[in-house]
C-alpha positions, 0 to 999 in steps of 0.5 A, spaced: 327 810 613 329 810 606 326 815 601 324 814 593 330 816 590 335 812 596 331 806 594 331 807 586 339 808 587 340 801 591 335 797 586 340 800 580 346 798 583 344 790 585 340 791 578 347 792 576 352 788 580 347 781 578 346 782 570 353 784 569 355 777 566 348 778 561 349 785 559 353 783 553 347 779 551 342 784 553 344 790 549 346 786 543 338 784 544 337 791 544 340 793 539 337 787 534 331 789 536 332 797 534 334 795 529 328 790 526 324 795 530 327 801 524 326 796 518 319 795 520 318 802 521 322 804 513 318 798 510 312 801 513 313 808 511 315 805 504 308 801 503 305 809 505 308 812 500 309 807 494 316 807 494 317 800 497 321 795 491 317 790 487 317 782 491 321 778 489 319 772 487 322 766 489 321 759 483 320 753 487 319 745 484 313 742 486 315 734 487 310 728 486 308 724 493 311 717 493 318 720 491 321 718 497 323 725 498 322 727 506 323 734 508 328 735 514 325 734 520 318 732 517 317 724 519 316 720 514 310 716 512 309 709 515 315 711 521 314 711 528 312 716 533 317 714 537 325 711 535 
């Protein structure tokens, strides 16, 4: 019968003969994740020590109701749940 060892090599092979179409999208996937996972961990290290950049500070415009100003993808009022 098959050992351990001989049946880790055949789920690696059919591992490997039916995700080659989406290893491209996995390893780029990875790679963002190592990446982001590398932020964090600068911006953590950073929060630590007290080296970490002041926050940028974003001005927005406050815009009275009844303007007839809708944000994108927000419904506006009076409108019905379904077109």
């Amino acid at each position: 019968m098959f050992g351990l060892s001989e049946l880790a090599i055949i789920l690696v092979v059919v591992i490997a003969v039916i995700g080659v179409k989406k290893l491209p999208e996995l390893t780029r996937s990875a790679g963002k994740a190592a990446r982001i996972l590398k932020a964090e961990a600068r911006a953590a290290k950073d929060e630590e020590t007290g080296t970490a950049p002041a926050p940028k500070v974003v001005r927005g415009e406050v815009v009275p109701p009844g303007t007839g100003t809708t944000p994108p993808g927000a419904r506006a009022t009076g409108s019905p749940d379904h077109p």
